[in-house]
C-alpha positions as CSV (number, residue, x, y, z in Angstrom):
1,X,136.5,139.0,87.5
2,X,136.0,135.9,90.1
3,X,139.2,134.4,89.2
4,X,140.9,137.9,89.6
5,X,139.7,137.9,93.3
6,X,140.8,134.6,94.1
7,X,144.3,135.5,92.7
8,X,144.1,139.1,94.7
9,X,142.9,138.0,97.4
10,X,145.8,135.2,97.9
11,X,148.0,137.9,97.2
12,X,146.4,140.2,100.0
13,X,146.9,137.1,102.5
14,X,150.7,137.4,101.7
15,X,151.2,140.6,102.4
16,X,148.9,140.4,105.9
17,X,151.5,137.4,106.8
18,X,154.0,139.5,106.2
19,X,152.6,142.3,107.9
20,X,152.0,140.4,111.3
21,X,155.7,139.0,110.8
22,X,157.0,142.7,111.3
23,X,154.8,143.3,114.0
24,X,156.2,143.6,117.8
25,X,156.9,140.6,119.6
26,X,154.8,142.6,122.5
27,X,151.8,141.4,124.2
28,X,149.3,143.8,122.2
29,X,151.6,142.8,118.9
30,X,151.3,139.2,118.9
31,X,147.6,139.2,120.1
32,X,147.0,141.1,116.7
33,X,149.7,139.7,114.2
34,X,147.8,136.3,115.3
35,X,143.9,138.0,114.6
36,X,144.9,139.7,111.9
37,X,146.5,136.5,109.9
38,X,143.7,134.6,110.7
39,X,141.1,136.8,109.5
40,X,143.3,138.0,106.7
41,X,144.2,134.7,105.2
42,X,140.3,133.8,105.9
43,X,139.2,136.2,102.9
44,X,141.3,134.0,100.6
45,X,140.4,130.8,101.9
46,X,136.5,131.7,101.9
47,X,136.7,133.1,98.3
48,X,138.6,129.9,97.3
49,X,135.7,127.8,98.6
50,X,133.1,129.8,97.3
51,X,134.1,129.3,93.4
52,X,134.1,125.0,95.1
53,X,130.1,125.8,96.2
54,X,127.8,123.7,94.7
55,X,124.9,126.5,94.7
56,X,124.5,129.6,94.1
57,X,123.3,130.0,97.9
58,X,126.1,128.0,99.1
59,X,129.2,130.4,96.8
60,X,127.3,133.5,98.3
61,X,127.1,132.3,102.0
62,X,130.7,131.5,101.3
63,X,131.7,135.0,100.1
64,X,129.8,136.7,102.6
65,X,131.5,134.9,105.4
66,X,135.1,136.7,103.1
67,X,133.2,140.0,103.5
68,X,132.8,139.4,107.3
69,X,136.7,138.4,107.5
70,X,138.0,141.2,105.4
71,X,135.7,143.4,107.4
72,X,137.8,141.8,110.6
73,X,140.9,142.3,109.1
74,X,140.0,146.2,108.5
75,X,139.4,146.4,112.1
76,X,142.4,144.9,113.4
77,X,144.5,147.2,111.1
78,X,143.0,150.1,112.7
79,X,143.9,148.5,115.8
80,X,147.1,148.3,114.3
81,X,147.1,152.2,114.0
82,X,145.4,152.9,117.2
83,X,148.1,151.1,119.5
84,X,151.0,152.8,117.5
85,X,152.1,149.5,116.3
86,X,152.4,150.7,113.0
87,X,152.2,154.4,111.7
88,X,149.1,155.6,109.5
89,X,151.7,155.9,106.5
90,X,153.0,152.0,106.7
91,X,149.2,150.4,106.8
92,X,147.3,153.5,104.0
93,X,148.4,151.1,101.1
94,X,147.0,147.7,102.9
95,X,144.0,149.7,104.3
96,X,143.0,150.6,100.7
97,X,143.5,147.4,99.2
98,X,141.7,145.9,102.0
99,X,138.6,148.5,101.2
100,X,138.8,147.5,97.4
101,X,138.5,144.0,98.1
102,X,135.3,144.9,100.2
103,X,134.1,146.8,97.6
104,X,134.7,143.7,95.0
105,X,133.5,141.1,97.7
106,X,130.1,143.3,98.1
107,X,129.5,143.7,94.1
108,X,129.8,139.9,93.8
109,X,127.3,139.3,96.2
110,X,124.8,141.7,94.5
111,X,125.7,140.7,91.1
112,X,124.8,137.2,92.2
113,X,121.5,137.8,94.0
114,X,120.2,139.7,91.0
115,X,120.9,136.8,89.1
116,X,118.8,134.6,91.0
């Protein structure tokens, strides 16, 4: 399942680049295209260098820090929505994949600590 999230979670940061690519050349659009692929590439990036930790407490610091950022990058999609950017229909797919890889991010973490 780890590898899987590292290869999903590249994917997701794909499709958030694209996503803040098609975004508005406005003020309010490039101040979130910008947060958004930051925090949205982040999740990959964090998960990548979790699997490199050399201890357990160093690939769960790592992979909370990817919960934090997808967390982030659920927030700025609803901003997204909120500033009619981008219509509720265009971001329910991204939205949901973004809640799944929360939902994977936090069972990690869990299955880890119990491990302990």
């Amino acid at each position: 399942m780890n590898v899987d999230i590292k290869d999903r979670t590249k994917a997701f940061a794909v499709r958030i680049f694209k996503l803040a690519e098609a975004l508005p050349k406005t003020f309010t659009g490039k101040t979130i295209a910008g947060q958004i692929a930051r925090s949205g590439s982040s999740i990959a990036a964090n998960v990548r260098a979790a699997h490199c930790g050399r201890s357990k407490a160093e690939f769960v610091s790592k992979m909370h820090i990817a919960y934090e950022e997808a967390d982030e990058t659920l927030f700025w999609l609803e901003m997204c929505e909120e500033t009619n950017l981008l219509t509720p229909k265009k971001l329910e797919s991204i939205k949901t994949e973004t809640n799944e890889i929360i939902s994977i991010i936090v069972s990690i973490i869990k299955r880890t600590n119990r491990k302990k």
